[in-house]
C-alpha positions as CSV (number, residue, x, y, z in Angstrom):
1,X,74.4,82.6,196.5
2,X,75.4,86.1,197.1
3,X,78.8,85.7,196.1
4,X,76.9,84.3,192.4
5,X,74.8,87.5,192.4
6,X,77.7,89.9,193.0
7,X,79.3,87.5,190.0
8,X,76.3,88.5,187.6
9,X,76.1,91.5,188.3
10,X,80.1,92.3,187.4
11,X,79.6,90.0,184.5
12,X,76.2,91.7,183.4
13,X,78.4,95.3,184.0
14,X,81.3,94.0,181.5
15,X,79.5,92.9,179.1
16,X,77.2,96.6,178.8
17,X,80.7,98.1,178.9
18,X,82.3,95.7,176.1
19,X,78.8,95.9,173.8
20,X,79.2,99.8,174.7
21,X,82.6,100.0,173.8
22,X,82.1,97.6,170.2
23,X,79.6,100.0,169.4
24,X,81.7,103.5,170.2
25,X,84.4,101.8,167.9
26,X,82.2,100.9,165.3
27,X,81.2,104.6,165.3
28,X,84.5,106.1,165.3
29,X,85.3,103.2,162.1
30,X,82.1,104.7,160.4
31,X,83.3,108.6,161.3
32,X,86.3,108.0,160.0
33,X,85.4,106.3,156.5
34,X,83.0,109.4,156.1
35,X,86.1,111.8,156.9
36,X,88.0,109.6,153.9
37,X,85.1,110.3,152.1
38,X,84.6,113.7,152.6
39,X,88.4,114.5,152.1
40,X,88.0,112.6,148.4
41,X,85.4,114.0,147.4
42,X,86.4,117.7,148.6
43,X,89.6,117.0,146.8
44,X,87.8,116.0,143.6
45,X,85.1,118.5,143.8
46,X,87.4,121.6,145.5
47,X,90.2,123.7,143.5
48,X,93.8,122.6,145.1
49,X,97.0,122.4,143.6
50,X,97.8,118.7,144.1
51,X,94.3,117.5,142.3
52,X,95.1,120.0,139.7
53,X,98.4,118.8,138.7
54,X,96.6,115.3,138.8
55,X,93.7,116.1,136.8
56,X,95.7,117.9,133.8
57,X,98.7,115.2,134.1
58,X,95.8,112.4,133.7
59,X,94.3,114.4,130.6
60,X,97.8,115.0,128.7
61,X,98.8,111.8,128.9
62,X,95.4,110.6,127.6
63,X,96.0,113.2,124.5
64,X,99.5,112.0,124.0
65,X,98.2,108.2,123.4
66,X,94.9,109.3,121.3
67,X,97.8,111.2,119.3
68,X,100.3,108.8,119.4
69,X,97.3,105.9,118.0
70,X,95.2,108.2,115.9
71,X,97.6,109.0,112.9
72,X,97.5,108.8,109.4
73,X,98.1,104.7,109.3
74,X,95.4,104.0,111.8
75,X,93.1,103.9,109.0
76,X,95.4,103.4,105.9
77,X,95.7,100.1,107.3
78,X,93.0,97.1,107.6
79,X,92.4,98.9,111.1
80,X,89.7,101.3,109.3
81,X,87.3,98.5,109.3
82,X,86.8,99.4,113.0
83,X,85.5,102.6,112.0
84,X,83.3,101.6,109.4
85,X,79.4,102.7,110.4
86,X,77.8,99.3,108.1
87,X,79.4,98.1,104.9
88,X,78.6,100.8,102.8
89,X,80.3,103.7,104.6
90,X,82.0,105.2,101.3
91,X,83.4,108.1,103.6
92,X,85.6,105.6,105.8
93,X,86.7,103.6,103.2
94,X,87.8,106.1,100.5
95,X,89.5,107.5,104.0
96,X,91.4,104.1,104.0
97,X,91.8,104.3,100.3
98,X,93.4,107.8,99.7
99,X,95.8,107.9,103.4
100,X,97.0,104.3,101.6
101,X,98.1,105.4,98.3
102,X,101.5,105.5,97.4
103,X,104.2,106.8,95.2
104,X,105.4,103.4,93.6
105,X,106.7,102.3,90.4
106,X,103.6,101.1,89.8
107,X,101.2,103.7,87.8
108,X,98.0,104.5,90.1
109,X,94.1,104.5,88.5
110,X,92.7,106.9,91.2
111,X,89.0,106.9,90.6
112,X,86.5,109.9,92.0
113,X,83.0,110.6,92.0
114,X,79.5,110.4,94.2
115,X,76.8,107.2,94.4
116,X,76.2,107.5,91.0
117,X,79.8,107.2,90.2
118,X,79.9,104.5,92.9
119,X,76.9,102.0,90.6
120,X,79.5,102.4,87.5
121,X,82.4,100.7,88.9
122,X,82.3,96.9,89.9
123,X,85.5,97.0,92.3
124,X,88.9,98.9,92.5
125,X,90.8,94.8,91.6
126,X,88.4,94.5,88.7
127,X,89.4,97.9,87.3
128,X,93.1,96.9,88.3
129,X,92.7,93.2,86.8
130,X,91.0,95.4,83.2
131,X,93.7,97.4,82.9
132,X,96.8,95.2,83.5
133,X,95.4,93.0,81.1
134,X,95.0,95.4,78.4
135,X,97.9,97.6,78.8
136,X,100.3,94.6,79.6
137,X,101.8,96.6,82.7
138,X,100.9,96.2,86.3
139,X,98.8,99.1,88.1
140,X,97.6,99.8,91.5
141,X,93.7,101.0,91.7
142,X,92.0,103.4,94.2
143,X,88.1,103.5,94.7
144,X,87.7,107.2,95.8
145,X,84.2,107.1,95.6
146,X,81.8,108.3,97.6
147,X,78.3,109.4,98.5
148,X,76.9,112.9,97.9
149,X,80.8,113.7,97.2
150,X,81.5,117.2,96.6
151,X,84.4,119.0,94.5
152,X,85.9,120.6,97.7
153,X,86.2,116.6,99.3
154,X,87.9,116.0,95.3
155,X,90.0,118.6,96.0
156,X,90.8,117.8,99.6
157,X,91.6,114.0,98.5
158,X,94.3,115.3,95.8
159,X,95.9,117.3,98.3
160,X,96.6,113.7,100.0
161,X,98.5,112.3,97.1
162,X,101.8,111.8,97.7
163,X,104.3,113.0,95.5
164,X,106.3,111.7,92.9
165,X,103.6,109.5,91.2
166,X,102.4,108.7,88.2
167,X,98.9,107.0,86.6
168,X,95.3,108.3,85.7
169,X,92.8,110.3,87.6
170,X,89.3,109.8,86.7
171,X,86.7,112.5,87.8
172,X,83.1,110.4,87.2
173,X,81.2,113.8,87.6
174,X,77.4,113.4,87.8
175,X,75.1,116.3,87.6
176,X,74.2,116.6,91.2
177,X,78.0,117.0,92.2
178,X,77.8,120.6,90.5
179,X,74.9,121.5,93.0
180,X,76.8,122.0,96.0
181,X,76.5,125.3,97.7
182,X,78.4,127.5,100.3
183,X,76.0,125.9,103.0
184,X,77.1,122.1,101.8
185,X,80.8,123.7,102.5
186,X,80.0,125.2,105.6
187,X,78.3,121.9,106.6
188,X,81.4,120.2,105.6
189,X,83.4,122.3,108.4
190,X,81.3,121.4,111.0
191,X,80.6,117.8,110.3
192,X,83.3,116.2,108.5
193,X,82.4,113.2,106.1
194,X,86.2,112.2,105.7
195,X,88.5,111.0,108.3
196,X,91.2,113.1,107.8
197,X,92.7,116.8,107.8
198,X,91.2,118.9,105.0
199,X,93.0,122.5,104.6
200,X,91.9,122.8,101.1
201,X,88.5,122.6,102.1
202,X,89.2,125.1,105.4
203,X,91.0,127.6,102.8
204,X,87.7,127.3,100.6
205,X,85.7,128.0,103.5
206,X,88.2,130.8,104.8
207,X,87.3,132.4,101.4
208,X,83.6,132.4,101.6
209,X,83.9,133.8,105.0
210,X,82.8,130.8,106.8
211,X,84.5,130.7,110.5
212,X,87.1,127.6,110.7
213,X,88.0,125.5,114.0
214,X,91.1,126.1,114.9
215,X,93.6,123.6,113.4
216,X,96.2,122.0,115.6
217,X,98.0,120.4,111.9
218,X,98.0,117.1,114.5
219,X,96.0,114.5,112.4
220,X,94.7,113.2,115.4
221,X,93.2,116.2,116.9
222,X,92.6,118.4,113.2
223,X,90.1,115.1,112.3
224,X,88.9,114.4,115.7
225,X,85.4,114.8,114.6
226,X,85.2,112.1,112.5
227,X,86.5,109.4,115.3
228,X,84.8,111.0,118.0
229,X,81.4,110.7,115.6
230,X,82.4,107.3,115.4
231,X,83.5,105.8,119.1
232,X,80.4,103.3,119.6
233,X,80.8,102.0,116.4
234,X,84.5,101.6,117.3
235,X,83.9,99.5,120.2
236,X,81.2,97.8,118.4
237,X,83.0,96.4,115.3
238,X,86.0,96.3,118.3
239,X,83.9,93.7,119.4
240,X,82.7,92.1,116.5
241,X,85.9,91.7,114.5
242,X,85.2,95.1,112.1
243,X,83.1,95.4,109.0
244,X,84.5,94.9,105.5
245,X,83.6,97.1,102.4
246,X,80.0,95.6,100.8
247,X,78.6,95.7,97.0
248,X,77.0,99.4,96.4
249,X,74.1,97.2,94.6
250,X,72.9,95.9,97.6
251,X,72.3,99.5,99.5
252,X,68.7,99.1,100.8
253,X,67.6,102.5,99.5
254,X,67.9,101.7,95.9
255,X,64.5,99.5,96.0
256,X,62.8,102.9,97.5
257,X,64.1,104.8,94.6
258,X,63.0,102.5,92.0
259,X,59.2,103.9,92.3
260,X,57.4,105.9,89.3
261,X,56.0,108.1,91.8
262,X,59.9,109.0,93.0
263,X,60.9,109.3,89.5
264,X,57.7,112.1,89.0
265,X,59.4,114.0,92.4
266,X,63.2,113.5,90.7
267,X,61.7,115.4,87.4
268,X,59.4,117.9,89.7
269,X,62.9,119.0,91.2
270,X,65.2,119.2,88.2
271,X,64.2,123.4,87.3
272,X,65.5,123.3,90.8
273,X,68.7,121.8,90.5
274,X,69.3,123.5,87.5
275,X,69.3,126.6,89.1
276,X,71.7,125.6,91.8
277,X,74.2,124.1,89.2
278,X,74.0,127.5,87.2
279,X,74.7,129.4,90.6
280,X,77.5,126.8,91.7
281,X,78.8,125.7,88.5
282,X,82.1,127.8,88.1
283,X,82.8,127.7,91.5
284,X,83.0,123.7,90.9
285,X,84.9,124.3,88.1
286,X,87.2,126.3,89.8
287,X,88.1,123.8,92.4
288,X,88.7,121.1,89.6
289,X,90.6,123.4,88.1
290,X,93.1,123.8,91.5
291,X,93.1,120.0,91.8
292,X,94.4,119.1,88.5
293,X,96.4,121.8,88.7
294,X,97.9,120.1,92.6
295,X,98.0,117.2,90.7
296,X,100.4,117.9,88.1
297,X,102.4,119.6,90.4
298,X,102.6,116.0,92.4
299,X,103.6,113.8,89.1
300,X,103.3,112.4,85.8
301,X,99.0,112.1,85.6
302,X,96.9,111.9,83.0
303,X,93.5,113.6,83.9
304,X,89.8,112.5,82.1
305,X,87.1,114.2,83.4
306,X,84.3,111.3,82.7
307,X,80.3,112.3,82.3
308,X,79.0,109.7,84.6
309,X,75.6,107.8,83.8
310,X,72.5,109.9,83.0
311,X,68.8,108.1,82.6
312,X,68.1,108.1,78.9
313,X,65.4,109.2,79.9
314,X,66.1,112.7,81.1
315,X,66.3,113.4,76.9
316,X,62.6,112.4,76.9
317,X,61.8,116.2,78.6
318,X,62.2,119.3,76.7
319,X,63.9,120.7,79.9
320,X,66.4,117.8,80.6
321,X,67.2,117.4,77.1
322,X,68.1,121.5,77.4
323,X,69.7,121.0,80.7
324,X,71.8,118.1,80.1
325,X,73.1,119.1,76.7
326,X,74.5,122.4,78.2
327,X,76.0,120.7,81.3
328,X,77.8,118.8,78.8
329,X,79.1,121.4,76.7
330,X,80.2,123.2,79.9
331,X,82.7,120.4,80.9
332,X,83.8,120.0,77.3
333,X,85.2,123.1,77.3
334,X,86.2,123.1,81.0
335,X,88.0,120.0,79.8
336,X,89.3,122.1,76.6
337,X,91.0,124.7,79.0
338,X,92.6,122.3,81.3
339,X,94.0,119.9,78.5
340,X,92.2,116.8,79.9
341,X,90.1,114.5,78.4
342,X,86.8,114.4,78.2
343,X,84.4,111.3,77.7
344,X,80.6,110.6,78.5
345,X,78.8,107.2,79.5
346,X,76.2,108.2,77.6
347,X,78.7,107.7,74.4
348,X,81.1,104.5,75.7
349,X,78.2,102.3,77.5
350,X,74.5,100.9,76.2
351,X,72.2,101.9,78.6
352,X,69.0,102.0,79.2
353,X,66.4,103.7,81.2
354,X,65.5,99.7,82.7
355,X,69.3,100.0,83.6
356,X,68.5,102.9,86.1
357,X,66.9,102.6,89.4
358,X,65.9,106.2,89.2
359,X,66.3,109.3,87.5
360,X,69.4,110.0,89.1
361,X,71.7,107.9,87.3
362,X,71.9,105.3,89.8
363,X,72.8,102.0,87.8
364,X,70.5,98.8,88.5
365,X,72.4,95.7,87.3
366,X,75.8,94.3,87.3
367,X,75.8,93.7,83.5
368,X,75.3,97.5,83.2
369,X,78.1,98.1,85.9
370,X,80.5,95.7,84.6
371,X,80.2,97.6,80.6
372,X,80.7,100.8,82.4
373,X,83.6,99.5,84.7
374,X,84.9,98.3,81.2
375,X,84.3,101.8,79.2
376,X,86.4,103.4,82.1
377,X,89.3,100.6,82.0
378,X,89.7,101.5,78.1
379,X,90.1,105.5,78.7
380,X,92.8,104.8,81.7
381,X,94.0,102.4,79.1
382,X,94.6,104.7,76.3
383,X,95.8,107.1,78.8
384,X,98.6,105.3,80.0
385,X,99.7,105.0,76.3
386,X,99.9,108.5,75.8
């Protein structure tokens, strides 16, 4: 029985010792993960050499693919749809419209103008299919169209046409396009509406003494704005399979706008606008004026400077009546100068004020879209006789 006790009592001693020495490794395993720890996060967090060199090697090589990706084809392709914030982003598509036009045999029909603009032409194949037709020659369309559009995007869209083309440029100018002022520029530098390099717009800017970014003349990182605006909707559509181009006429706002007490605010604010368009006007003109001019210098293009849709209604008031009369005589003899064309909706297309959502000019009904679509397909038409 004593030689049992002494037995315990050695066993009882090695086993404290093996528990005691389990636990001391366990604690110098758990000292020396927290040392690894430490030295990471000392390394990431604490200026050396090494993590440097890391860090900035990581960071150009993620520059060099973003710049390498993000060119000029990334949204001239069917790739754009990606980028599109719901199916009535105009910005993004006339993005994918203007980077994909091309210097062909082919004459172009490049069509410009804001929302309004945007209710007077069915579809860019429609205005294709109308003019083919009628012409008996083959021609590529472009719908350059989009909201709120300014002359400085017009101009910065001509300055993407490649040279060595030919065709028809339409300019569907509604009134509220000659309201733009030096803060709608300076807006434009610091929140981009088009996905793409603009140094007509910067030189505009540079010229009204508003500050400009500095430019890189890399597509990827001069627009980098736009896409960075636009990364969760990126990986959403990435996700979904990308959104395609919609019909203007469904936009949800246009039922809003349809409301007599609207229309009373629209004609509350026109002595407004007036004012701004005779403050902006020849400042509009002026950048028209360096566009065509670009243009020209780029190929063989007729030019029509097209009146879009007014309200019949506007001629109802003494002051619209005054107001849009003038307007019009301005751009007739804008159009004079220039040697373009001028032509009116108001002349080529029946409309009336039921065929208007608001006072705006914003057309209601296909029927009304589809004569104007038509009116337009008949200038381009006798433009590509001349």
């Amino acid at each position: 029985m004593r030689g049992a006790g002494i037995l315990l009592i050695e066993f009882g001693v090695d086993f404290c010792s093996n528990k005691q020495g389990v636990k001391m490794v366990e604690r110098q395993e758990r000292a020396s993960q927290m040392l690894v720890l430490r030295s990471f996060f000392r390394g990431a967090t604490q200026p050396n050499f090494a993590s440097a060199v890391i860090m900035l090697g990581v960071l150009l090589f993620g520059v060099l693919v973003y710049i390498a990706v993000v060119n000029d084809k990334l949204l001239a392709g069917d790739s754009y749809r990606y980028f599109m914030d719901h199916n009535l982003d105009t910005q993004t598509y006339a993005t994918h419209q203007i980077l994909g036009v091309e210097a062909g045999e082919e004459p172009s029909v490049l069509i410009f103008g804001s929302s309004v603009m945007i209710r007077c032409i069915k579809d860019r194949d429609t205005v294709a299919d109308l003019v083919t037709t009628k012409s008996d020659q083959s021609v590529v369309a472009y719908d350059l169209l989009t909201d709120a559009q300014t002359m400085w995007e017009f101009e910065a869209m001509v300055d993407r046409i490649p040279d060595g083309g030919s065709g028809v440029l339409v300019l569907g100018a509604s009134f509220g396009m000659w309201t733009y002022t030096l803060e709608d520029l300076e807006e434009l530098i610091d929140a981009p509406k088009l996905g793409l390099p603009t140094p007509t717009i910067d030189a505009a800017a540079r010229e009204a003494g508003i500050d400009i970014p500095f430019r890189t003349h890399i597509y990827g990182l001069d627009a980098s704005s736009f896409f960075l605006a636009r990364r969760r909707t990126f990986l959403k559509n990435l996700l979904s399979g990308g959104i395609s181009y919609g019909d203007p006429l469904t936009a949800w706002w246009m039922k809003n706008v349809n409301d007599p007490e609207f229309w009373e605010e629209e004609k509350a604010r026109l002595p407004e606008q007036v004012a701004e368009v005779e403050e902006n006007l020849d400042r509009h003109l002026a950048t028209v004026a360096r566009a065509i001019e670009d243009l020209r210098s780029k190929g063989d293009y007729e030019v029509i400077l097209f009146e879009a849709p007014i309200n019949p209604d506007w001629f109802e008031l003494d002051t619209g009546r005054s107001f849009f009369t003038g307007l019009r005589q301005d751009m007739m003899s804008f159009a004079e100068a220039e040697n373009i064309q001028f032509a009116s909706a108001l002349d080529l297309v029946d409309l009336t004020a039921d065929d208007f959502v608001d006072f705006e000019g914003h057309i209601s009904n296909d029927e009304a879209r589809m004569a104007c679509t038509e009116a337009v397909s008949d200038l381009v038409v006798e433009a590509l006789e001349r």
